[in-house]
N, CA, C and O atoms as a GROMACS GRO file, in nm:
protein
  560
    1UNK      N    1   0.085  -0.118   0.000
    1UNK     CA    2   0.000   0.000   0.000
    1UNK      C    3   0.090   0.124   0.000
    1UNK      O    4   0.186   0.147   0.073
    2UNK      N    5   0.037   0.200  -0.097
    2UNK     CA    6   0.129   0.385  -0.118
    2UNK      C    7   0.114   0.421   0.054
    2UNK      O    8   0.019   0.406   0.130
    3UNK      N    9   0.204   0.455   0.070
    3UNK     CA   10   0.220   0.540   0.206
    3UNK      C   11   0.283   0.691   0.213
    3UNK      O   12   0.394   0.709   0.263
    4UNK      N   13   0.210   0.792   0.161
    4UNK     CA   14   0.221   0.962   0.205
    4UNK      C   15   0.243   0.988   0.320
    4UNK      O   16   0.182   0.937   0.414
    5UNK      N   17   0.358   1.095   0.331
    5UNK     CA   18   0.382   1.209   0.431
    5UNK      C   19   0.351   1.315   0.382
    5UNK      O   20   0.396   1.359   0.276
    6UNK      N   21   0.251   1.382   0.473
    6UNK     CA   22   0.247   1.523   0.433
    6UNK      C   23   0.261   1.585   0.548
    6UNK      O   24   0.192   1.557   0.646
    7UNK      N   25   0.374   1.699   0.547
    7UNK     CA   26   0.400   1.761   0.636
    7UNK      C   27   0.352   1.916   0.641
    7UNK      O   28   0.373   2.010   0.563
    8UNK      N   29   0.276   1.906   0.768
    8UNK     CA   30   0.217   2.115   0.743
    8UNK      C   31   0.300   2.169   0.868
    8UNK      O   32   0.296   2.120   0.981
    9UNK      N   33   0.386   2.292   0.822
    9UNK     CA   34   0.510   2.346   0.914
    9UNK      C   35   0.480   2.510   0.903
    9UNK      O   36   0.411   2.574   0.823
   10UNK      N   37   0.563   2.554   1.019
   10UNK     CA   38   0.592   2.665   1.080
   10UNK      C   39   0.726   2.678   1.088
   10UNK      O   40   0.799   2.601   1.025
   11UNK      N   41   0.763   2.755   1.147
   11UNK     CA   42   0.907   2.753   1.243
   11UNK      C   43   0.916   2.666   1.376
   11UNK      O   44   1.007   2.586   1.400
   12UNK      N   45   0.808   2.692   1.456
   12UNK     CA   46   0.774   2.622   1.573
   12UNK      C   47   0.715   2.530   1.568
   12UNK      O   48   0.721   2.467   1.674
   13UNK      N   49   0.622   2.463   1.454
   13UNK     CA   50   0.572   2.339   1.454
   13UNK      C   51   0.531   2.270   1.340
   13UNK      O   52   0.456   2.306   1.248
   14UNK      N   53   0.598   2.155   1.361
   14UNK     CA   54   0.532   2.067   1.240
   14UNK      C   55   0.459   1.966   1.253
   14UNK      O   56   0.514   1.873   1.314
   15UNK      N   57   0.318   1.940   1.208
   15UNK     CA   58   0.263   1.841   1.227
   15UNK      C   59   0.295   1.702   1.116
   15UNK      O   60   0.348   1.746   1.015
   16UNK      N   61   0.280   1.578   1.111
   16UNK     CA   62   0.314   1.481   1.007
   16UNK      C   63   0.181   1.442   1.027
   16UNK      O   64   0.116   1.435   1.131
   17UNK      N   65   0.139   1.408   0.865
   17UNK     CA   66   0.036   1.338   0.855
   17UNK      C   67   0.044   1.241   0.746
   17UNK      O   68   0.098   1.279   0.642
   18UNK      N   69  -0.004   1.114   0.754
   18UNK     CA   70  -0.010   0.976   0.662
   18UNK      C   71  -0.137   1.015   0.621
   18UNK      O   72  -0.231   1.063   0.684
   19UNK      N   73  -0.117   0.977   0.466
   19UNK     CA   74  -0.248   0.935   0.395
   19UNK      C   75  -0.234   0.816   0.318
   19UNK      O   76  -0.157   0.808   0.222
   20UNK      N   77  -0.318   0.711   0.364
   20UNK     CA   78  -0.346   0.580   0.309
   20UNK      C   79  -0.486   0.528   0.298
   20UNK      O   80  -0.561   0.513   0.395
   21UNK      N   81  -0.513   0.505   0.187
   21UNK     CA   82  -0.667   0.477   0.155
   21UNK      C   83  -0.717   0.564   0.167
   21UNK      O   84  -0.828   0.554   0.217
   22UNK      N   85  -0.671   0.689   0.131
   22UNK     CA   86  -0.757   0.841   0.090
   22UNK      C   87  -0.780   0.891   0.191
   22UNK      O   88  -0.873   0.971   0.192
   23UNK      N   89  -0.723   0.871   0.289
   23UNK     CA   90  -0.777   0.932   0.444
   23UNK      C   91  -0.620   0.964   0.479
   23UNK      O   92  -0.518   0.898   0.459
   24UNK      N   93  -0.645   1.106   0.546
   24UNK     CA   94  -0.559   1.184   0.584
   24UNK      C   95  -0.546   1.201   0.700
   24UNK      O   96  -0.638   1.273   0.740
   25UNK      N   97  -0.447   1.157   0.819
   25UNK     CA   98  -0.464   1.089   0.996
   25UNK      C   99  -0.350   1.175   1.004
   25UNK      O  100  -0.264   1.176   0.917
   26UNK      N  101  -0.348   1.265   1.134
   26UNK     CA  102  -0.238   1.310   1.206
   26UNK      C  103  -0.144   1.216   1.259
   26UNK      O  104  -0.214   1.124   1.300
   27UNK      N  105  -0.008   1.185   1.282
   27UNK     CA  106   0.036   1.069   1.337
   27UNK      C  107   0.141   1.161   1.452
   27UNK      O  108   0.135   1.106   1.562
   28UNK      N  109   0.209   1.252   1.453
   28UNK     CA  110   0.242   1.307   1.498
   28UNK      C  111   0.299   1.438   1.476
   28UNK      O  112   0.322   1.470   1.359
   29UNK      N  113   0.329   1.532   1.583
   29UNK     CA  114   0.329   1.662   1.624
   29UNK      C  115   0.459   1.648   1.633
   29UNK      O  116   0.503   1.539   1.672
   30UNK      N  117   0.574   1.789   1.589
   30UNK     CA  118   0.741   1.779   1.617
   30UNK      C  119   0.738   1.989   1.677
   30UNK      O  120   0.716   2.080   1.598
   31UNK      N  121   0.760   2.004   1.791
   31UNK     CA  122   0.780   2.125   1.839
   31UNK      C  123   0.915   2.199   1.857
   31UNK      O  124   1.028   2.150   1.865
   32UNK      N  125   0.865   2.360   1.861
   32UNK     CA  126   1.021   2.412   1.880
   32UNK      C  127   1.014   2.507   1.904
   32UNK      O  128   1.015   2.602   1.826
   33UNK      N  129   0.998   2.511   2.107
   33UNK     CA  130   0.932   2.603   2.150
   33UNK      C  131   1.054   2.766   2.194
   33UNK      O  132   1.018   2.875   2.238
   34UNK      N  133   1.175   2.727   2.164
   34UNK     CA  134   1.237   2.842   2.127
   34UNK      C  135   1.184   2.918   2.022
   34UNK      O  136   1.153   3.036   2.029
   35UNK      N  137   1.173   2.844   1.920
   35UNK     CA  138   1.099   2.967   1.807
   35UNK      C  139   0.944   3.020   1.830
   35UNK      O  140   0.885   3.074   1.737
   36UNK      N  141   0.886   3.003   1.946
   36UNK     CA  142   0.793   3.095   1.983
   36UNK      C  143   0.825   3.195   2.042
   36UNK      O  144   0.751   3.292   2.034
   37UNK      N  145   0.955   3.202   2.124
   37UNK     CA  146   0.970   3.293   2.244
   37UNK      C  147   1.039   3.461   2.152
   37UNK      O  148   1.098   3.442   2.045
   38UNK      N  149   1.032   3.534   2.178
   38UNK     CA  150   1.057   3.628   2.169
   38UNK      C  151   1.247   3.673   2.128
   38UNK      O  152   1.346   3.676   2.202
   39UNK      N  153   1.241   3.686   2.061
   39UNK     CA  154   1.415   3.744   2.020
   39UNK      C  155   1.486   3.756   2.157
   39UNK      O  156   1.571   3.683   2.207
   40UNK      N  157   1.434   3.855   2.196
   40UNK     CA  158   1.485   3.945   2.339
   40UNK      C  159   1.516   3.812   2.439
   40UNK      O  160   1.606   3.823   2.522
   41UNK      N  161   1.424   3.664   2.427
   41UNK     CA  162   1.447   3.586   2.565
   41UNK      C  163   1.502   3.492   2.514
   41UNK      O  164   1.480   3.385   2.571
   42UNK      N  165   1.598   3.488   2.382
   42UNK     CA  166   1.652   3.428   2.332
   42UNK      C  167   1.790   3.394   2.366
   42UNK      O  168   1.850   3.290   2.394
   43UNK      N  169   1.833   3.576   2.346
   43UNK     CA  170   1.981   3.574   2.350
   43UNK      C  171   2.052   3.619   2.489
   43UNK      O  172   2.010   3.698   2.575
   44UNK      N  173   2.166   3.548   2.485
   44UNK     CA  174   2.207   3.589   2.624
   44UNK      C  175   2.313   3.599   2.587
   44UNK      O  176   2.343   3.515   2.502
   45UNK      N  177   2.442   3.717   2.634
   45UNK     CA  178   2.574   3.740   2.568
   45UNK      C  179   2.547   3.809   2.456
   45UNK      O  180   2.459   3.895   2.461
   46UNK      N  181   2.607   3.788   2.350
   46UNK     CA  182   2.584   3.829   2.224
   46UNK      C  183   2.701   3.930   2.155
   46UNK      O  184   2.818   3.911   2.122
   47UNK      N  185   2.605   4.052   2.149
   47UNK     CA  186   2.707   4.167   2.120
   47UNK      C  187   2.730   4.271   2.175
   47UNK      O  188   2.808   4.361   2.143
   48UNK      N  189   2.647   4.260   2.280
   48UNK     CA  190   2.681   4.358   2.399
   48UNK      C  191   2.511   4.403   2.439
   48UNK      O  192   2.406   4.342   2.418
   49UNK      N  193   2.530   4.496   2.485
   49UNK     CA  194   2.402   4.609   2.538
   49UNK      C  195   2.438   4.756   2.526
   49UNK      O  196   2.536   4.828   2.541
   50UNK      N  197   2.313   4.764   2.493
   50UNK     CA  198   2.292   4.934   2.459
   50UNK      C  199   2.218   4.968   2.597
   50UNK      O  200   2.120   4.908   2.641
   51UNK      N  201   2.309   5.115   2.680
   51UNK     CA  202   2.210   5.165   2.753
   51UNK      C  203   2.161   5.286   2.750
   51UNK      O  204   2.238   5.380   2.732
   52UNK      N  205   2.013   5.309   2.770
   52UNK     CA  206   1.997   5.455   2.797
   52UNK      C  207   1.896   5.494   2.851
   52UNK      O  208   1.788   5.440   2.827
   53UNK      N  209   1.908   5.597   2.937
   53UNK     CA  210   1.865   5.585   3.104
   53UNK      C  211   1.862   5.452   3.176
   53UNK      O  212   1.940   5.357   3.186
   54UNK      N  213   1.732   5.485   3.226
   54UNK     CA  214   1.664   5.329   3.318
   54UNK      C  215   1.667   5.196   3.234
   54UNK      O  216   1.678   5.089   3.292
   55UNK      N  217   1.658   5.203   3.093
   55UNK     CA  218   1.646   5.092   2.997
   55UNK      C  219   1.777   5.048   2.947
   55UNK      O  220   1.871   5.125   2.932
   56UNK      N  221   1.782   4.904   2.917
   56UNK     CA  222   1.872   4.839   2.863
   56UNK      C  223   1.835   4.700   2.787
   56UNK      O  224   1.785   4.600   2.838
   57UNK      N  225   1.882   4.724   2.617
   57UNK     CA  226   1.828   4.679   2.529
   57UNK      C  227   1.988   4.547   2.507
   57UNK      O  228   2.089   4.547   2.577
   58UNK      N  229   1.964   4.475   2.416
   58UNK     CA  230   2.103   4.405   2.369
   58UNK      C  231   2.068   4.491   2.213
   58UNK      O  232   1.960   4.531   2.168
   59UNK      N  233   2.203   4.498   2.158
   59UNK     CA  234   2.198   4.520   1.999
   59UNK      C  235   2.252   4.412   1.940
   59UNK      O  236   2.305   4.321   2.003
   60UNK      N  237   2.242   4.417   1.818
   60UNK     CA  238   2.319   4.336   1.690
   60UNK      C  239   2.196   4.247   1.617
   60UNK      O  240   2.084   4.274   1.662
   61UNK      N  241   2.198   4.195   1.564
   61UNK     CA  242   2.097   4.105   1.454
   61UNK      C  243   2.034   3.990   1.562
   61UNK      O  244   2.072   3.892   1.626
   62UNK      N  245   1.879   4.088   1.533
   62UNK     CA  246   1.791   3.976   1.655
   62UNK      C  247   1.723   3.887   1.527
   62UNK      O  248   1.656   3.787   1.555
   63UNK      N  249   1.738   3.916   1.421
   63UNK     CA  250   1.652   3.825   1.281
   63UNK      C  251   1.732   3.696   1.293
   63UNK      O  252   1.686   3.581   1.298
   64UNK      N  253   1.888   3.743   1.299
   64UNK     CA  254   1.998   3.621   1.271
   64UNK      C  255   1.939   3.515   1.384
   64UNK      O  256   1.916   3.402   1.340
   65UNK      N  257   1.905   3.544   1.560
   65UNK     CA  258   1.851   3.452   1.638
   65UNK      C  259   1.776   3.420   1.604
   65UNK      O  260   1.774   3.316   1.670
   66UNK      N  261   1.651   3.410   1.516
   66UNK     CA  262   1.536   3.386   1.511
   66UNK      C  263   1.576   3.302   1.381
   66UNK      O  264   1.512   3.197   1.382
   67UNK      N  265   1.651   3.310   1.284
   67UNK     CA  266   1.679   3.245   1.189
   67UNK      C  267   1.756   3.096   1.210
   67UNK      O  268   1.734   2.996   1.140
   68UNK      N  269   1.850   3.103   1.320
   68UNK     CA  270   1.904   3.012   1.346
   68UNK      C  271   1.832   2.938   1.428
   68UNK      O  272   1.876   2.823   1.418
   69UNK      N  273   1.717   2.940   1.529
   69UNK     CA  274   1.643   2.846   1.563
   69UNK      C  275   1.576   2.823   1.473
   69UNK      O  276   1.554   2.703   1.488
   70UNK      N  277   1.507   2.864   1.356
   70UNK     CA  278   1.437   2.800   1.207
   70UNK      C  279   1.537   2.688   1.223
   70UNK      O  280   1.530   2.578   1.278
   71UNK      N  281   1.636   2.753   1.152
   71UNK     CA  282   1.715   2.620   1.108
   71UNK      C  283   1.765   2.499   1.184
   71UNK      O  284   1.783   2.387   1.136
   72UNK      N  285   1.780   2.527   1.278
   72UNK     CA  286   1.798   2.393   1.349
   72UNK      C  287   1.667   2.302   1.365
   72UNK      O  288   1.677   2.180   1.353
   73UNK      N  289   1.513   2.380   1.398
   73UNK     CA  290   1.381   2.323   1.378
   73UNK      C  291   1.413   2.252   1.218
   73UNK      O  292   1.413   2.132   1.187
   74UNK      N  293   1.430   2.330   1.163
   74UNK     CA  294   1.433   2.248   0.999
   74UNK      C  295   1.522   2.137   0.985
   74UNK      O  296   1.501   2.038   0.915
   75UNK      N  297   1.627   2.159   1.058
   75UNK     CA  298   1.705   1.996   1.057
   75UNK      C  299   1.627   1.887   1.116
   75UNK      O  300   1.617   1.772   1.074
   76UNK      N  301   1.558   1.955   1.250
   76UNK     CA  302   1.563   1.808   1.330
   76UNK      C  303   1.397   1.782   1.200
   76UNK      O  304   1.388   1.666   1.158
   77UNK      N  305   1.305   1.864   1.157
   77UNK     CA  306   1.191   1.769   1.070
   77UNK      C  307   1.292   1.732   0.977
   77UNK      O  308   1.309   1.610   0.986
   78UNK      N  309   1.357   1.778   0.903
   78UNK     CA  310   1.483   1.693   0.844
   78UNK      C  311   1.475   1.510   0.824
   78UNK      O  312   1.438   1.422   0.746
   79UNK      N  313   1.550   1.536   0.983
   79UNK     CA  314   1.594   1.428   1.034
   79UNK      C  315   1.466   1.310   1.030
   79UNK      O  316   1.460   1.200   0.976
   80UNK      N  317   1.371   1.383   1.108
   80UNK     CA  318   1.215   1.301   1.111
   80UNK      C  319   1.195   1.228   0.970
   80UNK      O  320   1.171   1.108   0.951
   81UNK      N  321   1.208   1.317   0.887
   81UNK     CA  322   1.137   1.253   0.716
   81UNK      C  323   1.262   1.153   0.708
   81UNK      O  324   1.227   1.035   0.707
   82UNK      N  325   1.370   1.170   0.704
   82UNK     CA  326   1.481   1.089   0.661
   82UNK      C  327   1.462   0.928   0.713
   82UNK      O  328   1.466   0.826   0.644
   83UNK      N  329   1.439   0.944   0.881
   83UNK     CA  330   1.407   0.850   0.952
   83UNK      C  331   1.268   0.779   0.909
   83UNK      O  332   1.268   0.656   0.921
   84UNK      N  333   1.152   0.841   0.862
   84UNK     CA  334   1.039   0.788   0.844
   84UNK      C  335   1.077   0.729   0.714
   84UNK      O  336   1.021   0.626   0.675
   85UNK      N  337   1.174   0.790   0.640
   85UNK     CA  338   1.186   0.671   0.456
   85UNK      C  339   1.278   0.558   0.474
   85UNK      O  340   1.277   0.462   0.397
   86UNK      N  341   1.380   0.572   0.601
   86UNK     CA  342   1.375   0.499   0.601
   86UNK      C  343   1.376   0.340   0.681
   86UNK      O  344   1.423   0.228   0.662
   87UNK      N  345   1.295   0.410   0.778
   87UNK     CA  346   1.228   0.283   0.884
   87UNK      C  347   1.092   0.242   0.868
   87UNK      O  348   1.057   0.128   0.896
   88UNK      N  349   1.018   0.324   0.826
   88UNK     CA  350   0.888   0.337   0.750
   88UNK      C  351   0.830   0.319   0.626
   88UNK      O  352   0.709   0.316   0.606
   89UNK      N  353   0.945   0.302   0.516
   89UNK     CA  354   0.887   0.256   0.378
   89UNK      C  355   0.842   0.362   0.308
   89UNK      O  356   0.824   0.348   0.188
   90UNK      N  357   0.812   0.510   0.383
   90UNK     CA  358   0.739   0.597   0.288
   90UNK      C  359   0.821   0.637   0.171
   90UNK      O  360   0.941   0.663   0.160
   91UNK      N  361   0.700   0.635   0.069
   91UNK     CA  362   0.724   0.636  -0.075
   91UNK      C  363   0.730   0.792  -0.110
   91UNK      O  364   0.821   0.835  -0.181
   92UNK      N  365   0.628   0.878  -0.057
   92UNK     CA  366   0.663   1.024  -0.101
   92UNK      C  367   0.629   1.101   0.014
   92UNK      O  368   0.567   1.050   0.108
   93UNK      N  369   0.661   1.210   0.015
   93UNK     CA  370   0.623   1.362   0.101
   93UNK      C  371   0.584   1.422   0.038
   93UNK      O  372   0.611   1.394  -0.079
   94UNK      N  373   0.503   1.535   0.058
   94UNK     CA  374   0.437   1.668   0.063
   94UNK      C  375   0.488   1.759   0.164
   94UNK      O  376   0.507   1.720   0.279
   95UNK      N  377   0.515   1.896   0.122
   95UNK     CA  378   0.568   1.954   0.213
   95UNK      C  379   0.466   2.082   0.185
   95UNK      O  380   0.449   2.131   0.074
   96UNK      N  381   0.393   2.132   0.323
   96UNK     CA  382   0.344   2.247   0.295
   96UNK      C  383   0.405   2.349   0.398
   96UNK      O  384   0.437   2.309   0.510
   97UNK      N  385   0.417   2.454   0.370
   97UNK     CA  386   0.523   2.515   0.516
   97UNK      C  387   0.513   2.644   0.504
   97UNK      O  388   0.501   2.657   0.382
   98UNK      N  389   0.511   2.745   0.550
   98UNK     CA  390   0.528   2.901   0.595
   98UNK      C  391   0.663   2.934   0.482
   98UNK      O  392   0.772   2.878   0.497
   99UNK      N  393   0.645   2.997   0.411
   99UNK     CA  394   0.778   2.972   0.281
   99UNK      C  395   0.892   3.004   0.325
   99UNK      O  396   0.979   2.925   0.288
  100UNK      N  397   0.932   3.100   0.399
  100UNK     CA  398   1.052   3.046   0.440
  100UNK      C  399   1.113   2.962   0.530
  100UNK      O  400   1.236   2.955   0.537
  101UNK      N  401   1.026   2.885   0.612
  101UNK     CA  402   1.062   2.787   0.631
  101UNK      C  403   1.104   2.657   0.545
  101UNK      O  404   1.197   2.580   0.570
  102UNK      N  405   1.018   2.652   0.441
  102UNK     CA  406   1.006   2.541   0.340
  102UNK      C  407   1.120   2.536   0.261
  102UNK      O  408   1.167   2.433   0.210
  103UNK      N  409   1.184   2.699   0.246
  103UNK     CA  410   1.293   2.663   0.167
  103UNK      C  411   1.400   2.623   0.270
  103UNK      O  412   1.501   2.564   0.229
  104UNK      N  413   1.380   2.660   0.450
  104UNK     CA  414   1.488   2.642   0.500
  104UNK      C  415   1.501   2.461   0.489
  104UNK      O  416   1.607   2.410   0.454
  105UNK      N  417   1.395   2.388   0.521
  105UNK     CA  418   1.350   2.293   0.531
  105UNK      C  419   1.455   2.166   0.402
  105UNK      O  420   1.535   2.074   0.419
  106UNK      N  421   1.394   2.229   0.290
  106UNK     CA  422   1.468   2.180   0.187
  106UNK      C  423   1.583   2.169   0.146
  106UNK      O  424   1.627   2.077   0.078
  107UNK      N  425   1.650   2.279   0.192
  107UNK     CA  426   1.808   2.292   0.228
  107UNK      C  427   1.846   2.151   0.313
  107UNK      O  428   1.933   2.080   0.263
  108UNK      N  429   1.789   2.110   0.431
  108UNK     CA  430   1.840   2.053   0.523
  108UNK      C  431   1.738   1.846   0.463
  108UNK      O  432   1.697   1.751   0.530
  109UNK      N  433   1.743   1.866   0.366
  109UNK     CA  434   1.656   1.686   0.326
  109UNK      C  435   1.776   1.673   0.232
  109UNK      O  436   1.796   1.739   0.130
  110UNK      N  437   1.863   1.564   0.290
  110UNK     CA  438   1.928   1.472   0.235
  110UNK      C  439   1.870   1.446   0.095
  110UNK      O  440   1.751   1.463   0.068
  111UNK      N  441   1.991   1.391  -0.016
  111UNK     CA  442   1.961   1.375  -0.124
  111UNK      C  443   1.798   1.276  -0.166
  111UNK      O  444   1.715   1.316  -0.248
  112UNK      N  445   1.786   1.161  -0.095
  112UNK     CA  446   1.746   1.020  -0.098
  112UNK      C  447   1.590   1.098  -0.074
  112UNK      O  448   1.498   1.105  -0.155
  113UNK      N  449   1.595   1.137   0.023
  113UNK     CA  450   1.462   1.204   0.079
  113UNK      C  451   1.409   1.325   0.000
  113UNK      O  452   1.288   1.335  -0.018
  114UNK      N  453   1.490   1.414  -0.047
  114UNK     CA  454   1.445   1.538  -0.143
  114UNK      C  455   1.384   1.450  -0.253
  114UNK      O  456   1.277   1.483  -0.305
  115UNK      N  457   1.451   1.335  -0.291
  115UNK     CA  458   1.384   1.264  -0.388
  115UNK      C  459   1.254   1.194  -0.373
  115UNK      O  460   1.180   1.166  -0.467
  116UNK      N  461   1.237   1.172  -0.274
  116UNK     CA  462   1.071   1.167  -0.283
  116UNK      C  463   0.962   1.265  -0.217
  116UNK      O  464   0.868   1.228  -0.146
  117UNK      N  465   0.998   1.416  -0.260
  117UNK     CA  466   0.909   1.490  -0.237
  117UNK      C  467   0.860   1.531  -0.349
  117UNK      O  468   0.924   1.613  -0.416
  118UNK      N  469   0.745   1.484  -0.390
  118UNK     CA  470   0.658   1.544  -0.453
  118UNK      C  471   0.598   1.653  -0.527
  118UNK      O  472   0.594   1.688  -0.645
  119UNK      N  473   0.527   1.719  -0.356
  119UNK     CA  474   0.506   1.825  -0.409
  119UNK      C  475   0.467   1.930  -0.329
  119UNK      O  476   0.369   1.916  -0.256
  120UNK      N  477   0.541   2.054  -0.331
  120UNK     CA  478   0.590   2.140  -0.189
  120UNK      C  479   0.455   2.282  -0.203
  120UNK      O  480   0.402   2.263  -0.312
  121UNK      N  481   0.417   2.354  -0.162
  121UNK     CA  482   0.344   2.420  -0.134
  121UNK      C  483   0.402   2.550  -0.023
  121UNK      O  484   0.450   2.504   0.080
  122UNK      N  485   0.402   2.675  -0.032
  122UNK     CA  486   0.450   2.801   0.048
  122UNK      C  487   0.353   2.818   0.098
  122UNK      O  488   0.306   2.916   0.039
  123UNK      N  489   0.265   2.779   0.195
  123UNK     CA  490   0.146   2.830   0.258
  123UNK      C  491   0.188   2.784   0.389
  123UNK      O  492   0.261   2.686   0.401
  124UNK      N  493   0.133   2.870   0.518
  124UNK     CA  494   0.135   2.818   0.661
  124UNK      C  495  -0.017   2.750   0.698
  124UNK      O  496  -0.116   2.823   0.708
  125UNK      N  497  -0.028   2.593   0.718
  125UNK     CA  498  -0.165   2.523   0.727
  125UNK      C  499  -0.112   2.466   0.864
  125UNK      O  500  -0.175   2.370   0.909
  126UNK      N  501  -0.028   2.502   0.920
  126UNK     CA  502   0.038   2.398   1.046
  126UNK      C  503  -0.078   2.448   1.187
  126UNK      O  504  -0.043   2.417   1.300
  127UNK      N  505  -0.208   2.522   1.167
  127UNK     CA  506  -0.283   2.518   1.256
  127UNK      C  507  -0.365   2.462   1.164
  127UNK      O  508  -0.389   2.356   1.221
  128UNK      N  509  -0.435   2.458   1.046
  128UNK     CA  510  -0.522   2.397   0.985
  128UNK      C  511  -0.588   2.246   1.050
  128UNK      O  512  -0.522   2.187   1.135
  129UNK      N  513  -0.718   2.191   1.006
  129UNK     CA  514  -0.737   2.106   1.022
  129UNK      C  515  -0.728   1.963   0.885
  129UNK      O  516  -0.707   1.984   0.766
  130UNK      N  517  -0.748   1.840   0.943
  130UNK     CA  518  -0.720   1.749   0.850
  130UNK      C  519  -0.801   1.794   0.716
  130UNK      O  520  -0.746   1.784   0.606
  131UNK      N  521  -0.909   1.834   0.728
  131UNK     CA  522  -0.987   1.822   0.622
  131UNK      C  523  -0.925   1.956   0.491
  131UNK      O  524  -0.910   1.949   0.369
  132UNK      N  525  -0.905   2.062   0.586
  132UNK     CA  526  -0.837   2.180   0.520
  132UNK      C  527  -0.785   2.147   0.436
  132UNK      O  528  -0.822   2.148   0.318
  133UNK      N  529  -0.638   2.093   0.503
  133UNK     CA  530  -0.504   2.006   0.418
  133UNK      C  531  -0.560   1.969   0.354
  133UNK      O  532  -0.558   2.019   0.242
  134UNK      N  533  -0.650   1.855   0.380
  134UNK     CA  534  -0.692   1.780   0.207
  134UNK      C  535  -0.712   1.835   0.108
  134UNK      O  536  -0.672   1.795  -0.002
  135UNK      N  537  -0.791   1.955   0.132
  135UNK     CA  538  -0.836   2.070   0.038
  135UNK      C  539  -0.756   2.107  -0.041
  135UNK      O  540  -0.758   2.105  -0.164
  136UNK      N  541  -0.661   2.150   0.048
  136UNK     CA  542  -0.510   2.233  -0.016
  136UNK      C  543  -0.439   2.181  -0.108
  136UNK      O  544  -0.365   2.236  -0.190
  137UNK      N  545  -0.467   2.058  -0.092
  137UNK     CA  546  -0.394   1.934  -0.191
  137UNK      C  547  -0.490   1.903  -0.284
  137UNK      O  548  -0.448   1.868  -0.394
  138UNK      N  549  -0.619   1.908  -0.265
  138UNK     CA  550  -0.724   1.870  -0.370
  138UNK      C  551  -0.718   1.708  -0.380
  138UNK      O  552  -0.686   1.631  -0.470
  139UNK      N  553  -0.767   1.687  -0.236
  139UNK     CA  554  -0.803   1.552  -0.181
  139UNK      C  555  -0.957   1.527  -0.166
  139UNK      O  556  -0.996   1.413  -0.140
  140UNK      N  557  -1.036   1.620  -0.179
  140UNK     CA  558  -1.146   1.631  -0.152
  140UNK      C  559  -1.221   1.724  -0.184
  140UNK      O  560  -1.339   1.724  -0.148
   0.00000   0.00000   0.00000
């Protein structure tokens, strides 16, 4: 039996879902609850601090923190798909994802695994429901 991954992603979360026999089942949830938190409660050290008066800010590139927890989130679903082709048998992926995640995402899928993705989508559905997704894909 064909066995689909379709993955709907964020920065902070990716859900995996199997579709077999036309039915589309959540199987599991992959989190990354640094990339919810705020730049500011991110970094510690860095490049110093700016002060003035009563307030004290850090400076230097708060995007670059926020970019580099993407990317490490994007390795470890990475890692997940790699592991699911190959302990799992799956034949293809779907990737739908917040677009820059998707391209971070793709960067980080091994040759073997980029090869059975399908077919990728720039949309954020990673709160969506099952039925949505299907939609999005034109499953239903």
């Amino acid at each position: 039996m064909e066995k689909i991954y379709v993955v709907a992603a964020d920065a902070a979360r990716a859900r995996i879902f199997v579709r077999q026999a036309n039915v589309l089942r959540e199987i599991e949830t992959l989190t990354h609850s640094e990339s919810r938190l705020h730049t500011g409660d991110l970094r510690t050290g860095g490049k110093g601090e700016a002060t003035s008066g009563a307030s004290t800010r850090q400076t230097g590139d708060d995007n670059a923190t926020s970019d580099k927890h993407e990317s490490f989130f994007a390795k470890e679903v990475a890692e997940y798909l790699r592991d699911a082709r190959t302990k799992h048998n799956v034949e293809e992926f779907i990737l739908i994802a917040a677009p820059q995640f998707l391209g971070e995402l793709r960067d980080k899928l091994d040759k073997p695994t980029q090869a059975l993705v399908t077919k990728t989508l720039d949309k954020d559905v990673s709160k969506a429901s099952e039925d949505e997704i299907a939609k999005k894909l034109g499953w239903s």
